[in-house]
C-alpha positions as CSV (number, residue, x, y, z in Angstrom):
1,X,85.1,120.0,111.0
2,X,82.6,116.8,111.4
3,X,80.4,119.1,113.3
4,X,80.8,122.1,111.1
5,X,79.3,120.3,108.0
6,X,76.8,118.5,110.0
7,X,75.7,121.8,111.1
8,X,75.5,123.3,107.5
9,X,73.7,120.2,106.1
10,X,71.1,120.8,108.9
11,X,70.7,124.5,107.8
12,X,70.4,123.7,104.5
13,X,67.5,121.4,105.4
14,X,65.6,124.1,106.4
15,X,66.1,126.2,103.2
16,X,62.9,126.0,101.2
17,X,62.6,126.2,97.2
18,X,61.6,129.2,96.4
19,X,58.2,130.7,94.9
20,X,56.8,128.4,96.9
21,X,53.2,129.6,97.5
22,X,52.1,131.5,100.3
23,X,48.8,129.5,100.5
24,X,50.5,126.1,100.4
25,X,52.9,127.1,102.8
26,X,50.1,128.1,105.3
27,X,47.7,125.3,104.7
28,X,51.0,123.0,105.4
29,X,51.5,124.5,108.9
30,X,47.8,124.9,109.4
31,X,47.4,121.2,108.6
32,X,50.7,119.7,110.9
33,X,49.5,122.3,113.7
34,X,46.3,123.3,112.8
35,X,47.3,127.0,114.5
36,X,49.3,128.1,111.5
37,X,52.5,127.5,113.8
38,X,55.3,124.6,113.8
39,X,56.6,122.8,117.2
40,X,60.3,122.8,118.2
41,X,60.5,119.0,118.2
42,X,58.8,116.5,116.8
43,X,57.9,115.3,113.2
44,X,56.1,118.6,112.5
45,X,59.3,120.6,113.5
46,X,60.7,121.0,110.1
47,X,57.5,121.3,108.1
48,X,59.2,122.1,104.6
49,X,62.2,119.7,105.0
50,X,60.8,118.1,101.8
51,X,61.0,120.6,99.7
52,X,64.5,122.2,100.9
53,X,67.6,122.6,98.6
54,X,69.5,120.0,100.9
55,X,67.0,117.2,101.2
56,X,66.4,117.4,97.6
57,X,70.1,118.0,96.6
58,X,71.5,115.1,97.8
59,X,69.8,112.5,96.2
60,X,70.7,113.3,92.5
61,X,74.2,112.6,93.7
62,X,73.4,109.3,95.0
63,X,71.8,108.4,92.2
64,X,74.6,109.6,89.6
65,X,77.1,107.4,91.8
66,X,74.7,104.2,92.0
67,X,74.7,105.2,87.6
68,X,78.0,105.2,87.4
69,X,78.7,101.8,89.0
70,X,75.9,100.6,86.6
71,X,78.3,101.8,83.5
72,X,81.2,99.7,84.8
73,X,78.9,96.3,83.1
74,X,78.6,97.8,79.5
75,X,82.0,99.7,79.5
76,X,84.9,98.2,79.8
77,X,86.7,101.4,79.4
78,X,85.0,102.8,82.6
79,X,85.7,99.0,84.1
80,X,89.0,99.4,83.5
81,X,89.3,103.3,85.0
82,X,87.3,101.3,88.4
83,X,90.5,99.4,88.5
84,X,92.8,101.7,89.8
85,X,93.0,105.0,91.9
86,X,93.6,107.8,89.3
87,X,90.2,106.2,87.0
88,X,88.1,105.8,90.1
89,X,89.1,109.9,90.6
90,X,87.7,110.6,87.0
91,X,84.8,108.5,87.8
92,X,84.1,110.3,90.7
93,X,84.0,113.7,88.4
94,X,82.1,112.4,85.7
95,X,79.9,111.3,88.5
96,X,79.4,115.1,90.2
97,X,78.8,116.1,86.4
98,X,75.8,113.5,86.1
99,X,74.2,114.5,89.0
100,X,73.8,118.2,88.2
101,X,72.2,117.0,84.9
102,X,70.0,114.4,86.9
103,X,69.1,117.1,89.6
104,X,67.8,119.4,86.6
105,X,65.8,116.8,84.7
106,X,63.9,115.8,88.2
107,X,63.8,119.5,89.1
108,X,61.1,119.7,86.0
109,X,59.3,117.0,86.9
110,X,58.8,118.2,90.3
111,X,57.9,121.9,89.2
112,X,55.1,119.4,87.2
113,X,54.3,117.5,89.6
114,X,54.1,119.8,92.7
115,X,51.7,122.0,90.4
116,X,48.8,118.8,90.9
117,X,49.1,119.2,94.9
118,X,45.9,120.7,96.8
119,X,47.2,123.7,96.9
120,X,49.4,123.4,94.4
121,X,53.5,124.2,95.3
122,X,53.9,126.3,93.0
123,X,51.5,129.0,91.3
124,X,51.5,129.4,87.7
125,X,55.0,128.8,86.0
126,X,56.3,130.8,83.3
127,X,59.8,129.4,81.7
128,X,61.8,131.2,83.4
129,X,60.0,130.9,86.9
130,X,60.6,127.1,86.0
131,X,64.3,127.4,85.1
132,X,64.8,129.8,87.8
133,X,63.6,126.4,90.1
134,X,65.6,124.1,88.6
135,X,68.8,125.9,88.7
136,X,68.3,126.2,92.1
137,X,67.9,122.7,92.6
138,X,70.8,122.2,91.3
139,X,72.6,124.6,93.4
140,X,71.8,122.8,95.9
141,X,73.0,119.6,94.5
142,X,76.3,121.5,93.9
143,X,76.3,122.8,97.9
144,X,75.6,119.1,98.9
145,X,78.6,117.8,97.0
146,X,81.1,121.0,97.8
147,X,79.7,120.0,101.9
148,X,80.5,116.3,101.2
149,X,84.1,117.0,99.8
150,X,84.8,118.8,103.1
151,X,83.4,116.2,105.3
152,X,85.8,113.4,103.0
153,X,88.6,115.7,103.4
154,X,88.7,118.0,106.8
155,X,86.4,115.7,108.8
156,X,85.3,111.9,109.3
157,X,84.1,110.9,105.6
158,X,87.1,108.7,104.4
159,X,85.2,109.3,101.3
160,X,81.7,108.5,102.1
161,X,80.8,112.1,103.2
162,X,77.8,112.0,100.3
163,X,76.1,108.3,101.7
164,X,76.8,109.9,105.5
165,X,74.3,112.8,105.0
166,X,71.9,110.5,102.8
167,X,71.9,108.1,105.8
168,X,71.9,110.9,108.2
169,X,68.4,112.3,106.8
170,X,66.0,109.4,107.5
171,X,67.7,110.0,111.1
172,X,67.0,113.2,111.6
173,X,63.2,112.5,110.6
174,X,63.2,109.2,112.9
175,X,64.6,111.5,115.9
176,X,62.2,114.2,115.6
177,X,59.2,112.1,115.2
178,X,59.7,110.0,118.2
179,X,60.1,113.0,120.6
180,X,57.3,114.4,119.0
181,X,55.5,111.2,119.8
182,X,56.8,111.3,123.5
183,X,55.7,115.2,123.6
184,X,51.5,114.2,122.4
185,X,51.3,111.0,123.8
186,X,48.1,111.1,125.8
187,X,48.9,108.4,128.1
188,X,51.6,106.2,129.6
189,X,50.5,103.0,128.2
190,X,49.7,104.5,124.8
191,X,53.2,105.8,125.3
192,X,55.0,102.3,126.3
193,X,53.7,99.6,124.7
194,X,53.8,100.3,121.0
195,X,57.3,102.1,121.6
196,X,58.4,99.1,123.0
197,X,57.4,97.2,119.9
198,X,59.2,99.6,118.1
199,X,62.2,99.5,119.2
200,X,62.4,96.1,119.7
201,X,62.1,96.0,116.0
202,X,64.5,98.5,115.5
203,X,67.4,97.2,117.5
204,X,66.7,93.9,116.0
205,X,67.6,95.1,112.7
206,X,70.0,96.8,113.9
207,X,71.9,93.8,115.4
208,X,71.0,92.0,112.2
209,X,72.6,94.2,109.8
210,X,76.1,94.3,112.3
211,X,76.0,90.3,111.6
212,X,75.3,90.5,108.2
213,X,77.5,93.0,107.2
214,X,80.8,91.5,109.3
215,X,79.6,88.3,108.6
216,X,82.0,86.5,105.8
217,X,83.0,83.1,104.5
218,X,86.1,81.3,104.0
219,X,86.3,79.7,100.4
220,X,89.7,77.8,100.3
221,X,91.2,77.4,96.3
222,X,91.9,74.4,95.2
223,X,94.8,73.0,95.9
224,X,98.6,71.8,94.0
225,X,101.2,70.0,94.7
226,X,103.2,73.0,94.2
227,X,100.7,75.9,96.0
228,X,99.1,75.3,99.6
229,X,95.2,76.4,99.4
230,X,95.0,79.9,100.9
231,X,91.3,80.9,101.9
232,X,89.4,83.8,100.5
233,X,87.1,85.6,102.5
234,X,84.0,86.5,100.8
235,X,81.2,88.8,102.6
236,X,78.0,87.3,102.9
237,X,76.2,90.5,102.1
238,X,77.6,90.7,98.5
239,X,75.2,93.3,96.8
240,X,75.6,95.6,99.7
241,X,72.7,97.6,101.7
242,X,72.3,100.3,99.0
243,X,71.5,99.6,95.5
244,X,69.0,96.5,95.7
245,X,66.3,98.5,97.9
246,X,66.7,101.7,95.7
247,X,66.4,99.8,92.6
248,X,63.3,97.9,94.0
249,X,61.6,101.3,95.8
250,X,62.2,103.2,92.1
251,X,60.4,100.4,90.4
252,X,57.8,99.8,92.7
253,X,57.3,103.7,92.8
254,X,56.8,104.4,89.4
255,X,53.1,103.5,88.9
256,X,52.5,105.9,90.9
257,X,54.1,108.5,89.6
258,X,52.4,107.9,86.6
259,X,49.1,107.8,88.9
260,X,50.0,111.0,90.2
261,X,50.0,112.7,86.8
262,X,46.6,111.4,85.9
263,X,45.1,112.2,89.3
264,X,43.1,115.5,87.7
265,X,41.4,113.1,86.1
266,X,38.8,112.1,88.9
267,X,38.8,108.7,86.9
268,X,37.8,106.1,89.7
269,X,40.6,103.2,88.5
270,X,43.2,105.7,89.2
271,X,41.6,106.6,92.3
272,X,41.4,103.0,93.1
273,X,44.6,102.2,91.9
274,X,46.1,104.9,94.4
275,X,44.5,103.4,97.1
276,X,45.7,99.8,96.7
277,X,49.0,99.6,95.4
278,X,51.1,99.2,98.5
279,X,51.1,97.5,100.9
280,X,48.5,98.9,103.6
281,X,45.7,98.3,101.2
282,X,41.8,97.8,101.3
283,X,42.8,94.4,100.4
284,X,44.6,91.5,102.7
285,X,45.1,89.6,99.0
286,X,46.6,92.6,97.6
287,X,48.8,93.5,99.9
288,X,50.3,90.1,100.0
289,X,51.1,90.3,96.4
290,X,52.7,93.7,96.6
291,X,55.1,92.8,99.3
292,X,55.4,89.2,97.3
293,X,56.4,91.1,94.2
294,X,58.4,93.5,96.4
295,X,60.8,91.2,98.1
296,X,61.1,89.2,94.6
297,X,63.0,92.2,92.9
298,X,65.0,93.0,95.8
299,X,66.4,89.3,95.8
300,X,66.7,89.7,92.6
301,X,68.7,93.1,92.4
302,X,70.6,91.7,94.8
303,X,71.8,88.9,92.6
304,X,72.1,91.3,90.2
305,X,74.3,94.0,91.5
306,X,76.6,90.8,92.8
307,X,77.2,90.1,89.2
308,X,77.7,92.8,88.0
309,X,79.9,94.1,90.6
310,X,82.5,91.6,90.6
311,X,82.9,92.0,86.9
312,X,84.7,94.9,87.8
313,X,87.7,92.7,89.0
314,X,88.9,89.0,88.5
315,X,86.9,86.6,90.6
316,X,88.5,83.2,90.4
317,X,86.3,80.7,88.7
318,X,86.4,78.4,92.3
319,X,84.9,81.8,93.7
320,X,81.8,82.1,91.3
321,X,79.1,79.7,92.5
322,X,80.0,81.0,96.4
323,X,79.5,84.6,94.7
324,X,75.7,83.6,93.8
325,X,74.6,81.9,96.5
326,X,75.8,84.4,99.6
327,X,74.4,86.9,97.1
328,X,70.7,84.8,96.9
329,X,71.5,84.4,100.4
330,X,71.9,88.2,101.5
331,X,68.9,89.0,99.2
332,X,66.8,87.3,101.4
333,X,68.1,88.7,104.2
334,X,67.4,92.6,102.8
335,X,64.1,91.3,102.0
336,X,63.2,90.8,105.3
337,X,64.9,93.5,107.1
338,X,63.8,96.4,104.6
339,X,59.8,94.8,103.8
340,X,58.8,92.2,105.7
341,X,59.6,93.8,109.6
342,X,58.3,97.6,108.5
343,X,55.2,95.9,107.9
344,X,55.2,93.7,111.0
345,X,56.5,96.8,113.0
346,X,53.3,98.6,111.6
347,X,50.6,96.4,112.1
348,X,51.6,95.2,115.7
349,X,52.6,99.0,117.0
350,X,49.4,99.5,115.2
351,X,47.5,96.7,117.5
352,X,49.3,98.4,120.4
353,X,47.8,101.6,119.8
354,X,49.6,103.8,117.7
355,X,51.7,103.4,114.4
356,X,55.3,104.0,115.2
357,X,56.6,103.2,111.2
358,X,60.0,102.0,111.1
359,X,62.0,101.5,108.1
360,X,64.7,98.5,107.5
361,X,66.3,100.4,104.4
362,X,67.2,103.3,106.8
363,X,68.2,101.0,109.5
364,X,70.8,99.5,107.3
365,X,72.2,102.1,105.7
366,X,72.9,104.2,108.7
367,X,74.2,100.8,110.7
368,X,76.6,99.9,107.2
369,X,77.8,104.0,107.4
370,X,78.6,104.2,111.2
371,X,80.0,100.3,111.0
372,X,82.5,101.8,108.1
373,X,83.0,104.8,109.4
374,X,84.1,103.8,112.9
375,X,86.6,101.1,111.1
376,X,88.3,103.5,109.3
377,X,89.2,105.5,112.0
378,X,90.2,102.6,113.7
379,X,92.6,102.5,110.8
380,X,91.0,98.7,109.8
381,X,91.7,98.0,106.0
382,X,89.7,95.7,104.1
383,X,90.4,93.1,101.9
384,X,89.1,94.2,98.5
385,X,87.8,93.3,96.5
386,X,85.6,90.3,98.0
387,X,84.7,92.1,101.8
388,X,83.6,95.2,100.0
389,X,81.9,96.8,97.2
390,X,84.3,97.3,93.9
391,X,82.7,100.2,93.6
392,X,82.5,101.7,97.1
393,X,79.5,101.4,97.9
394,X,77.8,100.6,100.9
């Protein structure tokens, strides 16, 4: 069964929205191929992944699960209902509920947006060519979840079918695009080297993020005459893999989204401003403070998601300060492993030869699903709340 929905969440990667123009569609294939054709493997292979009911679907889901662990700080109702089985199954509803309304309020803004491409998406849009879109947007959302259930409940989910096929997607890119790169490379050295790089980045983080995420400490309570001092294990990566990257990337993202929108314009501080802000810039200075500024806020989320997380359930007041600091302490961590070796893997694959782009957030996510994953089956409990997310959560 496993298989099954693996095999209908690929298909449903290659569905395309529809009234997607004929011209885009052939400058796309003209421009990846340049012979209006697509190649079996490789990053090309799936030319309109982007734009397909599954790769869009999903993510409104993720989202309306990382919102509703948000809720559990202002509401203590919802807190309360994340305290026990039977609430954390109305949760999950009220989540699948949220994420059809956030897959229809993104669905306009990408029937807006898509309309500033060169060619645009989509041609002109009447309102019901545009609601026609967004409802199928959020039919796929609705597949997405219906395919996830099935995974949680016929195959190997254990509940995380939804953040298996978000980690799966980046994977599926990531395989394609190196055998496309072994398919074009024009020599054995240009081949070797700055693969070599790359995966030596790549299995470094991935042997990182096993560590990190097994990795706990022993806090013992203080002791009575009466009670012996039992330890408590906390996890060193407190905030999780998830939440402080996607909070950071959405932050960091929006200027230029809001670029994007003015990009008709032709005004040249837009056009500068959509040159510079990332980190790959026209300027060394620059790019230092974007990836400065960068690994601040995910520190920082990651602090922040600690806190708020474990006012789901009682942490003992002996527990608090150890709470913060492994928090701080796997912040920094993140930091590194999703901004600071993407960039080095870039510009030394880059000195190699050839870019090879890796990315840490990916890394992790797919290492903390398969590490969970594979200790379920092994039957492995853990000892919640302080080795895992209240919420669930990777």
């Amino acid at each position: 069964m496993t298989a099954l929905c693996l095999v209908a969440w690929r298909l449903l990667g290659q569905i395309p929205i529809s009234d997607v123009t004929s011209a885009f569609i052939t400058t796309r294939l003209d421009n990846l191929s340049g012979v209006g054709l697509f190649p079996a493997i490789g990053p090309n292979s799936n030319p309109l992944a982007s734009y397909s009911v599954g790769e869009i679907g999903i993510a409104p889901y993720i989202e309306a699960l990382i919102v509703m662990s948000l809720l559990t700080l202002i509401s203590g109702r919802v807190r309360d209902m994340a305290r026990n089985a039977e609430g954390r199954v109305t949760l999950t509803r009220w989540a699948r509920a949220l994420a059809l309304l956030l897959t229809l309020g993104q669905a306009y803004g990408l029937t807006v947006l898509y309309q500033n491409t060169i060619p645009p998406v989509f041609g002109p849009l009447d309102w019901f060519t545009r609601l026609a879109v967004c409802l199928e947007l959020a039919g796929g959302t609705a597949l997405m979840i219906l395919l996830a259930d099935a995974m949680d409940e016929f195959g190997l989910g254990f509940g995380n079918g939804a953040l298996i096929f978000y980690a799966l997607g980046p994977l599926g890119t990531e395989v394609h695009r190196i055998a496309g790169y072994f398919a074009t490379s024009p020599s054995a050295e240009a081949l070797y080297r700055p693969l070599a790089l790359w995966a030596a980045f790549t299995v470094g983080v991935t042997i990182a993020g096993v560590a990190a995420l097994l990795a706990v400490r022993r806090v013992s309570a203080p002791t009575t005459k009466k009670v012996a001092s039992r330890p408590t294990a906390l996890r060193l990566l407190m905030s999780g893999v998830l939440r402080p990257p996607q909070f950071t990337f959405a932050i960091m993202f929006l200027p230029t989204i809001v670029a994007n929108y003015y990009a008709s314009t032709n005004s040249s501080g837009i056009e500068w401003f959509r040159a510079n802000w990332g980190p790959y810039g026209t300027s060394v200075w620059l790019d230092a403070a974007y990836l400065i500024l960068e690994a601040a806020l995910v520190v920082f989320f990651a602090v922040f998601v600690a806190a708020y997380e474990y006012r789901i359930v009682h942490t003992p007041s002996h527990l608090r300060t150890h709470v913060t600091r492994l928090a701080l302490i796997g912040g920094v961590f993140l930091a590194l492993a999703v901004i600071a070796a993407p960039v080095a893997d870039h510009l030394l694959t880059g000195a190699a030869g050839n870019v090879i782009p890796m990315s840490g957030g990916e890394v992790l996510l797919v290492v903390a699903m398969v590490l969970i994953t594979v200790r379920l089956i092994e039957g492995q409990k853990t000892e919640a709340p302080f080795t895992r997310a209240p919420s669930g959560l990777p």
